[in-house]
One Martini backbone bead per residue (centre of mass of N, CA, C, O) as a GRO file, in nm:
protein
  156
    1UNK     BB    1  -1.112   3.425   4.686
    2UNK     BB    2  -1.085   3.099   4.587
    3UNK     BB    3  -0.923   2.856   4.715
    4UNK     BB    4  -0.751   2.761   4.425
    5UNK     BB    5  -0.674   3.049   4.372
    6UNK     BB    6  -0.503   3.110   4.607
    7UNK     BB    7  -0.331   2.917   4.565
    8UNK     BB    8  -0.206   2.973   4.281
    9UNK     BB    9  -0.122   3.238   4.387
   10UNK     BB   10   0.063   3.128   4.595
   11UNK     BB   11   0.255   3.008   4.369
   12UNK     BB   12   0.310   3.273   4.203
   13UNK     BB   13   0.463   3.445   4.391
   14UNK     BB   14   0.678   3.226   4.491
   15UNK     BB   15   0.794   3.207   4.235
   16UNK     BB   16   0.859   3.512   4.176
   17UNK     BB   17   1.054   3.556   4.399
   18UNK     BB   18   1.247   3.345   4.362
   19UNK     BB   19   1.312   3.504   4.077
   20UNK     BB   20   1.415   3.777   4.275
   21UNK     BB   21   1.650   3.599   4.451
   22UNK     BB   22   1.850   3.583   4.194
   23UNK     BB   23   1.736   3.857   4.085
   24UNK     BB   24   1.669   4.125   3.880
   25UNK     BB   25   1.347   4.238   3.713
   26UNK     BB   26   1.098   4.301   3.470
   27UNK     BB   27   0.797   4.277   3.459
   28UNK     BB   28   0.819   4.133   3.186
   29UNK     BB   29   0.976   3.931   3.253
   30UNK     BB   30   0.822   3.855   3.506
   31UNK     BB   31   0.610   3.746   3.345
   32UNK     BB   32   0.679   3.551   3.078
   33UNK     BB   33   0.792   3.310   3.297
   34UNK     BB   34   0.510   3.305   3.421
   35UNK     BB   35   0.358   3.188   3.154
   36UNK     BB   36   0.578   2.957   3.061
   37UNK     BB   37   0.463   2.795   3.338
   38UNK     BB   38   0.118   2.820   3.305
   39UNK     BB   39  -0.029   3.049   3.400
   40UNK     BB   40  -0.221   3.309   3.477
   41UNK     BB   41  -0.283   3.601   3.376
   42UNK     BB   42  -0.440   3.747   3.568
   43UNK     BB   43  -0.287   3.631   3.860
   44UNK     BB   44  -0.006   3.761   3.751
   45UNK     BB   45  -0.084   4.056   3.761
   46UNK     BB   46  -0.178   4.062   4.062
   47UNK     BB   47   0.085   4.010   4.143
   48UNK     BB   48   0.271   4.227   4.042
   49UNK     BB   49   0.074   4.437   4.151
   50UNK     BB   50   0.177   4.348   4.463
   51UNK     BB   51   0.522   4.392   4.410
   52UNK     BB   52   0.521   4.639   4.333
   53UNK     BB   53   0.380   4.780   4.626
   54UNK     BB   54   0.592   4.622   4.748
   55UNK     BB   55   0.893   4.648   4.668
   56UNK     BB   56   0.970   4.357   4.485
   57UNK     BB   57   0.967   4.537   4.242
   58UNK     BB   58   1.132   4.696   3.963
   59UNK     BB   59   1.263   4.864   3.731
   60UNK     BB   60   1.437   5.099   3.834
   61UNK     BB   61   1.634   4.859   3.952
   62UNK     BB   62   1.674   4.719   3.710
   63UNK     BB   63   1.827   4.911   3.536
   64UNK     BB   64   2.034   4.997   3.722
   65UNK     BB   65   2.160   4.746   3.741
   66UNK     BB   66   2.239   4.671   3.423
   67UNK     BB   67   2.396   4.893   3.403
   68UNK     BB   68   2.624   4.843   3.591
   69UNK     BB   69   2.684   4.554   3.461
   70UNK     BB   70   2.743   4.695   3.161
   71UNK     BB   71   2.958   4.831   3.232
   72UNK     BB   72   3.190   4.670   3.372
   73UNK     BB   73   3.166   4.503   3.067
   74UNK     BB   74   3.172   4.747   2.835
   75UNK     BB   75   2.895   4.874   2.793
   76UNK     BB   76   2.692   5.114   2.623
   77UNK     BB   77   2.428   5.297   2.584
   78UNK     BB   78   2.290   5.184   2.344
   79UNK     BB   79   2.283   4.875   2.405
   80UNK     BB   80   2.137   4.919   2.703
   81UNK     BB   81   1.878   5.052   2.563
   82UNK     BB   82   1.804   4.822   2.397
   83UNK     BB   83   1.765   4.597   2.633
   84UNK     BB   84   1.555   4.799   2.803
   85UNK     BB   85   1.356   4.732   2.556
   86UNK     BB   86   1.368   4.468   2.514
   87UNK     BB   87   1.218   4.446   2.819
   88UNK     BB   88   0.976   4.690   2.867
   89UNK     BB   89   1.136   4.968   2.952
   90UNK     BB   90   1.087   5.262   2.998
   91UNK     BB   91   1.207   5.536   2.875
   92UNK     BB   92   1.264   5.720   3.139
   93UNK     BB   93   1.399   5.481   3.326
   94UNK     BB   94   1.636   5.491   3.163
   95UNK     BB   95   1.755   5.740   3.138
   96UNK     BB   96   1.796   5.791   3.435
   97UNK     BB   97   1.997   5.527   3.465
   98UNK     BB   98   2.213   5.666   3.246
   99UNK     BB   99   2.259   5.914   3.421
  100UNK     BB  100   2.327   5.733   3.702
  101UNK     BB  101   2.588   5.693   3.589
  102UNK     BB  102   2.932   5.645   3.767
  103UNK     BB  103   3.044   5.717   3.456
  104UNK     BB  104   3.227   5.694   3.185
  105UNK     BB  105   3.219   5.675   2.855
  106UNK     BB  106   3.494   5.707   2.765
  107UNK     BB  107   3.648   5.511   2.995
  108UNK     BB  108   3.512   5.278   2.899
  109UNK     BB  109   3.599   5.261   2.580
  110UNK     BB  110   3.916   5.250   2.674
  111UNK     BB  111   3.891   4.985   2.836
  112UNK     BB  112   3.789   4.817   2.635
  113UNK     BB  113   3.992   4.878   2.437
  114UNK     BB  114   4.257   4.771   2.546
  115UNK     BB  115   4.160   4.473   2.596
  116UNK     BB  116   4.121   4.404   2.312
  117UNK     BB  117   4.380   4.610   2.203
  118UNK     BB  118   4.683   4.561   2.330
  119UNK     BB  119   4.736   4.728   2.082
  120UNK     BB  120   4.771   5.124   2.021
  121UNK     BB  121   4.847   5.110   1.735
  122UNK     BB  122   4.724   5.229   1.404
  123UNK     BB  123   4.793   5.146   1.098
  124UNK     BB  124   4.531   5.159   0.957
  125UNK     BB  125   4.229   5.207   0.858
  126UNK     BB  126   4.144   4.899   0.865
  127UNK     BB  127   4.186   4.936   1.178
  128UNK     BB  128   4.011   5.142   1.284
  129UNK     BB  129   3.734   5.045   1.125
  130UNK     BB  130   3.729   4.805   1.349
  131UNK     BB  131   3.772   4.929   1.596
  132UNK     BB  132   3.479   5.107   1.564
  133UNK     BB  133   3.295   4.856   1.531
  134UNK     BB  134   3.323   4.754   1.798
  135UNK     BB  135   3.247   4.994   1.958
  136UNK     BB  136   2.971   5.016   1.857
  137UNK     BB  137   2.864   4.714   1.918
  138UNK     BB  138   2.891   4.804   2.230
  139UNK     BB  139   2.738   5.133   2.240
  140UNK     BB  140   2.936   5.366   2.095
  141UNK     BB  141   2.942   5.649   2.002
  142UNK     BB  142   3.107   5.798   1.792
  143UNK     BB  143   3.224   6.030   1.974
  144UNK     BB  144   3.375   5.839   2.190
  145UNK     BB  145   3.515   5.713   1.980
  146UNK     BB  146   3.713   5.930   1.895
  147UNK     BB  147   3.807   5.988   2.185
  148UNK     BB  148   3.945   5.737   2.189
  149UNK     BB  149   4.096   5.732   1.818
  150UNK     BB  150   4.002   5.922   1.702
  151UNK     BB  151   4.094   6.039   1.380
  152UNK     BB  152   4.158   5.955   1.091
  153UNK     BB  153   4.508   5.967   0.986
  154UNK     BB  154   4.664   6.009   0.686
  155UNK     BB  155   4.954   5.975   0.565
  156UNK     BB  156   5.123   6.257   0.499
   0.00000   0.00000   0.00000
């Protein structure tokens, strides 16, 4: 690599280093990042295939971040797996990192339903499918919901 080469690389590499000591990233999130100020692509691939190699990028990493980020916060795996896709993560390493939170999906969607809805009481059909219409915008699959809300149950 000629002298230019060598500077820009580690103009880029030090770039990339700064924003994963705010956070971790998905390799596809800090190549974006990367490119948006106007790096060049070559260069940035092999930083970040440097980054890769000396595990100071991971997605694994990111991805565990932020499903536990994203329970903490009260959202469910449906949601997580699509923030996941949308930024570039395998879809093994999703599944894995989803399968190793160590919370239960329900017991999430019961404390997200709490928190939302002071009162437990659902008066009627119309409250209660606000309430699931929630819960699942949030990420939360039917099954869930219903273990949350029980089955809508018309008086009399």
């Amino acid at each position: 690599m000629n002298e230019p080469d060598a500077d820009l690389y580690n103009e880029i590499r030090d770039k990339a280093l700064k924003l994963l000591t705010r956070r971790e990233h998905s390799r596809r999130e800090l190549q974006q990042k990367l490119l948006q100020r106007g790096f060049e692509n070559p260069l940035v691939d092999r930083v970040l295939d440097e980054l890769c190699a000396r595990n100071q990028l991971s997605d694994v990493r990111y991805a565990e971040a932020l499903v536990s980020h994203r329970l903490k916060t009260g959202y469910g795996p449906d949601y997580i797996r699509q923030e996941l896709r949308q930024r570039s993560v395998d879809p093994l390493i999703i599944d894995e990192a989803l399968a190793g939170a160590e919370w239960s999906w329900p017991e999430v969607a019961a404390a997200r339903h709490a928190a939302h809805f002071p009162n437990p009481v659902i008066q009627d059909y119309k409250d209660w499918a606000r309430r699931a219409s929630y819960l699942q915008r949030r990420g939360f699959d039917i099954e869930t919901i219903r273990q949350v809300l029980g089955e809508w149950q018309s008086p009399g």
